[in-house]
KOLLUM-221906 format. One line per field, with one value per residue (C-alpha): x, y, z; residue number from 1. Coordinates in pm, 1 decimal, padded with zeros to 6 digits. Layout:
N
east = c(X|...) .
north = c(Y|...) .
up = c(Z|...) .
guke = c(NUM|...) .
This chain:
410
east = c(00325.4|00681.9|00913.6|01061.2|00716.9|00531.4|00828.2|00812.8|00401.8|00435.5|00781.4|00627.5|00468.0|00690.2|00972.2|00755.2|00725.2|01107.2|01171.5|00975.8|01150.2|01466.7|01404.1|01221.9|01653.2|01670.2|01435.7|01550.6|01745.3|02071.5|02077.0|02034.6|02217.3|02520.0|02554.5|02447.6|02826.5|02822.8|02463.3|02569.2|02870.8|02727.4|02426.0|02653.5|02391.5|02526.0|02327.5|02058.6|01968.7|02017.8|01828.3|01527.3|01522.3|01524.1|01227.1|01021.0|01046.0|00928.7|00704.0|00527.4|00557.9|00378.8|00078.1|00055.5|00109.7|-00218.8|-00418.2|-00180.8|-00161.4|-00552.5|-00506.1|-00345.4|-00736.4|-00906.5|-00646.6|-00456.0|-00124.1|00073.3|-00070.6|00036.2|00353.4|00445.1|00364.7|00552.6|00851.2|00858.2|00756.0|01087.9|01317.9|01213.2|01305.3|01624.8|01759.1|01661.0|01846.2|02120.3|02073.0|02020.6|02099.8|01896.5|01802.4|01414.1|01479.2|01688.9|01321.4|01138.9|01357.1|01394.5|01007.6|00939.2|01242.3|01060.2|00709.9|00767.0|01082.9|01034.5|00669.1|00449.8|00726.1|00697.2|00325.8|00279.7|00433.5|00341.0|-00041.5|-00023.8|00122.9|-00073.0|-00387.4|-00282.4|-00169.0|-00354.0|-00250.0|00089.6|00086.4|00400.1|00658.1|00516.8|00586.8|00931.0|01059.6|00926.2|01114.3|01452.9|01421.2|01508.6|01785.1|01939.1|01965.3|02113.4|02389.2|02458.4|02392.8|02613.8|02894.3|02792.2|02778.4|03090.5|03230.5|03035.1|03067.6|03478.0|03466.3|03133.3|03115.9|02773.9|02596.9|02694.0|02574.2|02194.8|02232.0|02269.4|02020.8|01766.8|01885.2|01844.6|01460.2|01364.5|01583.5|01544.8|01306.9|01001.9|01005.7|01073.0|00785.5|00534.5|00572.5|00611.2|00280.3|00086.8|-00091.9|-00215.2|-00291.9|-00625.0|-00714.9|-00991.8|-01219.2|-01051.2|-00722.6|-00547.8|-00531.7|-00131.6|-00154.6|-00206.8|-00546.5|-00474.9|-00682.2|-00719.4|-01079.0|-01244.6|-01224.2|-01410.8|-01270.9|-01222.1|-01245.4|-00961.0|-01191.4|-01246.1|-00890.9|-00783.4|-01029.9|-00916.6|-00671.0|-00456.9|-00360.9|-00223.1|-00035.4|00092.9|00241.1|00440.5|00637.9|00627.1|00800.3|01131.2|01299.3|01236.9|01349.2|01642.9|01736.7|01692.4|01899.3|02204.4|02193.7|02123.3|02376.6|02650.9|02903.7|02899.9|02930.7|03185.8|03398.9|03277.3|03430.9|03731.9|03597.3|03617.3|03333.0|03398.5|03411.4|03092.8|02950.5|03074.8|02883.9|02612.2|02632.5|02628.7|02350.1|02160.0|02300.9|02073.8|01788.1|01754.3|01786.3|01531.4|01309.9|01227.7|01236.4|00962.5|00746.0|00787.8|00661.7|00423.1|00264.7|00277.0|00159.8|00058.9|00233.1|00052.3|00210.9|00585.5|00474.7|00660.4|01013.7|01067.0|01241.7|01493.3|01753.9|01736.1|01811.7|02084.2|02209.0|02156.7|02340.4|02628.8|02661.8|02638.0|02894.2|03163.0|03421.3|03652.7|03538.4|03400.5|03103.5|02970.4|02944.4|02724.6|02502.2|02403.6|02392.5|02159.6|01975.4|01940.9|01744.3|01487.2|01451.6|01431.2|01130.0|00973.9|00968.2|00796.7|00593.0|00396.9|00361.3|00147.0|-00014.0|-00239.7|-00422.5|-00408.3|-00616.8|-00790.5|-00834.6|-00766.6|-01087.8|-00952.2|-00611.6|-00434.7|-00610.0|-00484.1|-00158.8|-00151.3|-00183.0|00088.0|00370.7|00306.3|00351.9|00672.5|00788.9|00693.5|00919.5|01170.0|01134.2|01128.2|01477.1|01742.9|01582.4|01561.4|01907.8|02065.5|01887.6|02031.3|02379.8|02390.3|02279.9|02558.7|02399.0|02577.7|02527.9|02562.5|02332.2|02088.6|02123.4|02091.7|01769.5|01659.6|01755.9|01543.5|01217.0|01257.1|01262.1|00955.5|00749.9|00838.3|00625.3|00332.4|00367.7|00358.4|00012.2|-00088.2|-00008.0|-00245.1|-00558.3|-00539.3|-00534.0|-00800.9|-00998.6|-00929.3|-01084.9|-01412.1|-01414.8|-01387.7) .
north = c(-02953.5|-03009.0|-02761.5|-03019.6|-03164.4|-02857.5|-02783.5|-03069.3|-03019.7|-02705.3|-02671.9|-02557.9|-02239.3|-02156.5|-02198.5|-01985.6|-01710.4|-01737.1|-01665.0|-01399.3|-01185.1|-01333.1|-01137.5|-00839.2|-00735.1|-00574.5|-00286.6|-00256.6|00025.0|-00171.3|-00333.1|00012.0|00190.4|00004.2|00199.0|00562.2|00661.6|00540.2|00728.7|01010.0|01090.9|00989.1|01242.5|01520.0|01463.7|01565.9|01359.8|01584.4|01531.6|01198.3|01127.1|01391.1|01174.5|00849.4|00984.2|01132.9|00812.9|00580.4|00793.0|00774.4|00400.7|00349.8|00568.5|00329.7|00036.1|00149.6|00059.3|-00254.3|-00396.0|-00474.6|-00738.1|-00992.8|-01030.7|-01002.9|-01230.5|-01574.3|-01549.5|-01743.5|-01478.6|-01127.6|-01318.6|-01349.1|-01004.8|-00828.4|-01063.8|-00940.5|-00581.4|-00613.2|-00741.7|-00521.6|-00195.5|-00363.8|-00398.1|-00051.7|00047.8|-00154.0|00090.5|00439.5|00766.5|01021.4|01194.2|01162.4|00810.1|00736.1|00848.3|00618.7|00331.4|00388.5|00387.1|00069.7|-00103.7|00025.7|-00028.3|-00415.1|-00490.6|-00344.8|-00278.0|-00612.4|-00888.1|-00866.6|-00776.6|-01051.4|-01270.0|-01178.2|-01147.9|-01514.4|-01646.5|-01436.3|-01586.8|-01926.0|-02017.9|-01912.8|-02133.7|-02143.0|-01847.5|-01659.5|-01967.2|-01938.4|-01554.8|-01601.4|-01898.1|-01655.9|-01354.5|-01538.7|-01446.5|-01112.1|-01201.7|-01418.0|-01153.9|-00912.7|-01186.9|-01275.9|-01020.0|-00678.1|-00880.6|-01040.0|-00732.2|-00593.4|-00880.0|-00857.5|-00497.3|-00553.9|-00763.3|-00590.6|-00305.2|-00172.2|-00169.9|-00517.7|-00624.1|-00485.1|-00665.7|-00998.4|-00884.3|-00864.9|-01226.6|-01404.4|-01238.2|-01403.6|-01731.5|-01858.0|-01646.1|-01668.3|-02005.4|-02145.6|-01917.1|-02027.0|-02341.7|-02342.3|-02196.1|-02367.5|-02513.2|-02247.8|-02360.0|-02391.6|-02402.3|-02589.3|-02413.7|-02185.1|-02349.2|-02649.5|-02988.4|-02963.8|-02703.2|-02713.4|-02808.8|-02487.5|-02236.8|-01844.3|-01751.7|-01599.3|-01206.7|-00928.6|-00894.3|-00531.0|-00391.8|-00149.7|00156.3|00049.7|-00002.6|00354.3|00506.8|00289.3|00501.5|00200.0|00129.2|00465.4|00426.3|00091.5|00224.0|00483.4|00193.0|00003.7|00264.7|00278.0|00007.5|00141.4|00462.7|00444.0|00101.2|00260.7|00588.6|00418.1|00180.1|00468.1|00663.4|00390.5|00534.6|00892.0|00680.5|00468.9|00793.8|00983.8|00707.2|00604.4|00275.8|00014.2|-00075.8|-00380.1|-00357.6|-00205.1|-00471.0|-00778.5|-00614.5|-00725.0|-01118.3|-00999.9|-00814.7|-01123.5|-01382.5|-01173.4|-01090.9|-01483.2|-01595.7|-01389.6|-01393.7|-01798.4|-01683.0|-01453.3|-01680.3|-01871.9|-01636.0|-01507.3|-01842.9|-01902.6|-01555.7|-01342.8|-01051.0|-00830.6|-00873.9|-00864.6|-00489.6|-00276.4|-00471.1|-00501.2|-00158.7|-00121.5|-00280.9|-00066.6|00245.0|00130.9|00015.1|00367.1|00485.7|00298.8|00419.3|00735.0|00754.7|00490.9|00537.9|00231.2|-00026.0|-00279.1|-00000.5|-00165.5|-00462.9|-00410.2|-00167.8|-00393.9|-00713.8|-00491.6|-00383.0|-00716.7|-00775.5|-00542.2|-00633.3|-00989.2|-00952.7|-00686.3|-00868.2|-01190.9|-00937.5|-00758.7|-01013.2|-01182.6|-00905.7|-00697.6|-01070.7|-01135.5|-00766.8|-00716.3|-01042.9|-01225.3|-01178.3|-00819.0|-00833.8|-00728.9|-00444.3|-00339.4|-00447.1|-00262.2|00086.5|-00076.4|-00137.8|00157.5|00351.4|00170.8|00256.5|00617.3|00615.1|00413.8|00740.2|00992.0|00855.8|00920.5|01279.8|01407.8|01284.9|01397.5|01757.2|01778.7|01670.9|01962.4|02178.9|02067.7|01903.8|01639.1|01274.4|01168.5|01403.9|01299.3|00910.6|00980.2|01159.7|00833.7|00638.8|00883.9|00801.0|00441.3|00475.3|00697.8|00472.2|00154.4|00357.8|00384.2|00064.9|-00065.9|00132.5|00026.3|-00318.2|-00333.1|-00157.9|-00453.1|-00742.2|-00563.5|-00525.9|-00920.2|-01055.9|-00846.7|-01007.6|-00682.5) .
up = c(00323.2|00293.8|00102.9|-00189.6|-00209.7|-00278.2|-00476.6|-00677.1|-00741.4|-00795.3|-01047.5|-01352.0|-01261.2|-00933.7|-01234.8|-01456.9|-01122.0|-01107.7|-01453.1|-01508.7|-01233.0|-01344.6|-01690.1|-01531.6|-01466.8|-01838.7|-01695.4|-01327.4|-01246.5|-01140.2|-01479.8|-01714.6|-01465.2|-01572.4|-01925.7|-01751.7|-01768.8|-02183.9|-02215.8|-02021.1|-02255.8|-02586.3|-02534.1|-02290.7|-01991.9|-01685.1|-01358.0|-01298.6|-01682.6|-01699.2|-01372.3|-01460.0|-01815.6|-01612.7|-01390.0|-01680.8|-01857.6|-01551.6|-01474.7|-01789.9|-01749.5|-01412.6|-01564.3|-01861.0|-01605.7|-01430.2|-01749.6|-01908.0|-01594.5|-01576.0|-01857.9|-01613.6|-01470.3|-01842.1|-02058.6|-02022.8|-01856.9|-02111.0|-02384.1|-02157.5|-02031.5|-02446.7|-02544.4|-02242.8|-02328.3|-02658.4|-02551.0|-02314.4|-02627.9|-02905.0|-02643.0|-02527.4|-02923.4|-02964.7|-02632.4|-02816.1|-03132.4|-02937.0|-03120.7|-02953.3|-02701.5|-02789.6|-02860.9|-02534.5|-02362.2|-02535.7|-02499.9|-02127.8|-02088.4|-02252.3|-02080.0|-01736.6|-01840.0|-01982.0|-01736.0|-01367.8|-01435.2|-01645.8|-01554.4|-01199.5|-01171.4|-01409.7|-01163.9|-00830.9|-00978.6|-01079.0|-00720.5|-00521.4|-00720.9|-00758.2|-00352.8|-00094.8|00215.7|00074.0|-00056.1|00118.1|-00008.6|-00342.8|-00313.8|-00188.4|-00420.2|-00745.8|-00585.4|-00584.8|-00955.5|-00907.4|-00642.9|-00903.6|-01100.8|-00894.4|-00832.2|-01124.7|-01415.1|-01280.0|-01354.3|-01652.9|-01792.7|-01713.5|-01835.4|-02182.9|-02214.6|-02178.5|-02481.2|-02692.3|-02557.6|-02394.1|-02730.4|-02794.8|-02441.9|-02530.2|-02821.5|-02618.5|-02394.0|-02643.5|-02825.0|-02461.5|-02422.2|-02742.9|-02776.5|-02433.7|-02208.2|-02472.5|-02518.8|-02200.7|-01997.1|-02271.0|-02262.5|-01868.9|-01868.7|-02130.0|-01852.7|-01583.4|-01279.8|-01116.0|-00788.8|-00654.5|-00472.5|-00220.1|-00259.0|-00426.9|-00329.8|-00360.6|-00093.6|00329.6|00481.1|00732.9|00486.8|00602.4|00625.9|00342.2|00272.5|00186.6|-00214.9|-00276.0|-00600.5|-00697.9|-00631.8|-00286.4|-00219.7|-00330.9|-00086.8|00220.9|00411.7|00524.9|00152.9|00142.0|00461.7|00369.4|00017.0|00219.4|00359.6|-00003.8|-00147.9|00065.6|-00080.3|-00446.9|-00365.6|-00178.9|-00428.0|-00734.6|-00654.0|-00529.3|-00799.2|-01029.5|-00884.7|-00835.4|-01081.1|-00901.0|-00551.4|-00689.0|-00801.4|-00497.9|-00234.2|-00461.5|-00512.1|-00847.7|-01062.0|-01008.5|-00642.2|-00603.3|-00914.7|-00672.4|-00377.2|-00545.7|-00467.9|-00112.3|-00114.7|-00349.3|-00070.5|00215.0|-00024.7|-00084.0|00264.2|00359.7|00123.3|00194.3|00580.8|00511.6|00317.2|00603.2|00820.4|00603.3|00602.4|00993.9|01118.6|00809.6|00602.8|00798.8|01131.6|00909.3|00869.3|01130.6|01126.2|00769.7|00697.7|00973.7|00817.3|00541.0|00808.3|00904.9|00547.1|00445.0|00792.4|00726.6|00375.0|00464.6|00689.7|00607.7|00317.3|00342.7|00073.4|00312.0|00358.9|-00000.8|00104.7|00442.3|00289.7|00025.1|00286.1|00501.3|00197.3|00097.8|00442.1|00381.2|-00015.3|00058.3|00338.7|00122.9|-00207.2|-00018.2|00197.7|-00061.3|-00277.7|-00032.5|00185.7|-00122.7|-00168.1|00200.4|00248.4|-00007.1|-00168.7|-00488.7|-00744.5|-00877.0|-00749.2|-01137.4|-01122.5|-00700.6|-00831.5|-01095.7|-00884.4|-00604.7|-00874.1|-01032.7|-00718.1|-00664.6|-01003.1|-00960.1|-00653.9|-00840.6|-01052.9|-00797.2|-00649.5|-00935.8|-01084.9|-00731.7|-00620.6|-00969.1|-00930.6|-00540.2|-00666.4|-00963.0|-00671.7|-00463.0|-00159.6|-00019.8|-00151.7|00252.1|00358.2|00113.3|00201.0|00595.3|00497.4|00405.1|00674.0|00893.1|00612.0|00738.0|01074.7|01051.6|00838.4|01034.8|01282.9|01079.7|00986.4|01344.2|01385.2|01039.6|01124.9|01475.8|01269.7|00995.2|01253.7|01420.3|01085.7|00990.1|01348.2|01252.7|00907.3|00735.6) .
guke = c(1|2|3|4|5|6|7|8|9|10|11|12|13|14|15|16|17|18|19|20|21|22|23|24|25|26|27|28|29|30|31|32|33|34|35|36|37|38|39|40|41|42|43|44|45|46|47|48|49|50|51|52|53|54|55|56|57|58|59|60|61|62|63|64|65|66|67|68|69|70|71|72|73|74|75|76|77|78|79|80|81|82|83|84|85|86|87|88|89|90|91|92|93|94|95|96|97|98|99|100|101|102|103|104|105|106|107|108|109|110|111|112|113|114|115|116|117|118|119|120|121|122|123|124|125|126|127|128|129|130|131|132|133|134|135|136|137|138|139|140|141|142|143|144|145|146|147|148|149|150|151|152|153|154|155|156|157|158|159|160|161|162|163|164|165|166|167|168|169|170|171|172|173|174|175|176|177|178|179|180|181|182|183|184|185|186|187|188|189|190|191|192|193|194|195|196|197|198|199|200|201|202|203|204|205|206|207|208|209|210|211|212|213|214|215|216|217|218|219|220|221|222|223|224|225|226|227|228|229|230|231|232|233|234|235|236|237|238|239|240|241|242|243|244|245|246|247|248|249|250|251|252|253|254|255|256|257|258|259|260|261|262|263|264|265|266|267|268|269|270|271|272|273|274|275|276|277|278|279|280|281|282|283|284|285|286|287|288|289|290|291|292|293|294|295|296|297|298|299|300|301|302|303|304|305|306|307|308|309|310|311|312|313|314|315|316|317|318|319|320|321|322|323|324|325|326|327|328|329|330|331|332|333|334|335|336|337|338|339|340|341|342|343|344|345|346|347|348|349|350|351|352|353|354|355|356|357|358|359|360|361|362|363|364|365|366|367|368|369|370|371|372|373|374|375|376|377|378|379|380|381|382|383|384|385|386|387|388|389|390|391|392|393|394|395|396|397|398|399|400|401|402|403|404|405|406|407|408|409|410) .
């Protein structure tokens, strides 16, 4: 089918898919991260706190995702989507109103749980359910959410905070979750789409065969799944630390805020580009076969950061970044359904994003507890370009066993 026709068909709950990713920014890492020098002095944190705070609190949040996340399969989407949105607002005013330590916990573990944990599973759930022979473009055109985002929000909020300050800026936050976001996403979705039969008529004739549909129990004693999620967790990782971490780079390489805040539209540029490439892809020779290639851009972002001081070093890492965000953020949206089917895919999803937040909360407390103990911010980031080039081997292997497994019909 073409693109603008299937994009025309299909507006109201790609837009929906969009949206909700769009929104999901108020709990990603390179959004919060943006106050962590204001939080850091208001509650005398030094990095390893801060970041060992940070991990505690997403870590609580991908447990509780584990359980939440199962509601996606049991409730209507319109009715989750609501309750997340407001789940998301309610913890960015109180961000906004933050006096504590104790309270600065809480806050950061419902801004993970509803933000980077419900809003994108909510999301990637619903495409990965709804398109099957198209299921990669749906994947990538809801994605672009995120990417927008990243584009478009760093700098929003240096601009806001200028004028409001950072409390003021949460404040906003909160106000656009409720005025704009809650509306628009329930009404989008007041209709859900239905598929008929395997697929929809608004979709290709080309269907995939039918697959085995693993129940979440099953998946977690496959050995592949666990092999797979040791390449899903890269990006998270090494993402979420720099962007935790971007005011001590920024003061570390003798760079601006601002600098390292515009970066960002170079890194969304990539991320977009090949995000729609992938889904592409995905649709012409599966996500499966995308496996062993999708993290070597990342090595050498992480290479090149590393070792390069001169300002133009922000810019590549975050354009090579973007590569390997962009392919993943198509790529696993489309491969759990692809494997292990569609029938209890909230529930596999569940586990997957919560394993990707608990690396997203692995990344800053380790990284803050090396820094206190003095190792080397370089020598930390080349140790993660050398995780990616070792798990885009196992991928590679992982990759051969799962075509192998799909011609046998298992």
């Amino acid at each position: 089918m073409p693109f603008f026709v299937f994009l025309r068909t299909n507006l109201r709950w790609l837009g929906a898919g969009l949206l909700l990713t769009f929104f999901s920014a108020f709990g990603q890492t390179y959004f919060i991260s943006l106050s962590a020098g204001e939080l850091r002095a208001a509650f005398d944190l030094s990095h390893g706190a801060f970041g060992g705070l940070y991990m505690a609190a997403t870590l609580c949040s991908a447990i509780s995702l584990t359980y939440v996340g199962k509601f996606v399969d049991t409730h209507p989407l319109a009715l989750v989507t609501g309750a997340v949105v407001i789940g998301l607002a309610l913890f960015s005013s109180a961000m906004a109103s933050v006096s504590s330590v104790a309270m600065l916990f809480v806050v950061l573990f419902g801004l993970r749980l509803f933000g980077q944990g419900m809003m994108t599973h909510v999301a990637m759930t619903a495409m990965g359910r709804w398109y099957e022979a198209q299921r990669g473009r749906a994947v990538s055109i809801a994605a672009l959410g995120m990417q927008c985002s990243e584009a478009v929000l760093p700098l929003t909020y240096v601009a806001l905070a200028a004028g409001l300050g950072w409390r003021g800026t949460w404040w906003v936050a909160a106000a656009v979750l409720v005025l704009v976001a809650l509306p628009v996403l329930l009404l989008l979705l007041r209709v859900e789409r239905i598929p008929r039969g395997t697929v929809s008529v608004d979709e290709s004739d080309t269907v995939r065969p039918a697959r085995r549909q693993w129940t979440r129990g099953e998946v977690l004693r496959d050995p592949v799944f666990w092999v797979i999620s040791l390449g899903t967790l890269a990006p998270p990782f090494i993402g979420t630390t720099i962007f935790f971490h971007q005011v001590y780079l920024v003061e570390l390489r003798g760079w601006t805020q601002a600098l390292f805040a515009s970066s960002f539209l170079a890194m969304s540029a990539m991320t977009v580009t090949c995000a729609l490439t992938a889904g592409w892809l995905v649709d012409k020779v599966t996500a499966v076969r995308l496996l062993p290639a999708f993290l070597l851009p990342l090595s050498v972002a992480c290479i090149v950061l590393a070792s390069i001081e001169a300002p133009f070093a922000a810019f590549v890492f975050m354009a090579l970044f973007g590569m390997s965000n962009g392919v993943s953020s198509t790529l696993f949206g489309a491969l759990w359904p692809e494997v292990y089917g569609t029938r209890h895919l909230g529930a596999v999803r569940s586990v997957t994003v919560s394993l990707m937040v608990l690396a997203s909360a692995a990344g800053p407390g380790l990284t803050g507890w090396l820094i206190d103990l003095g190792v080397p911010y370089e020598n930390q980031i080349l140790a993660m370009a050398l995780y990616c080039l070792l798990a885009c081997g196992a991928m590679a292997v992982v990759s051969r066993r799962l075509v192998a497994r799909a011609a046998s019909g298992g």
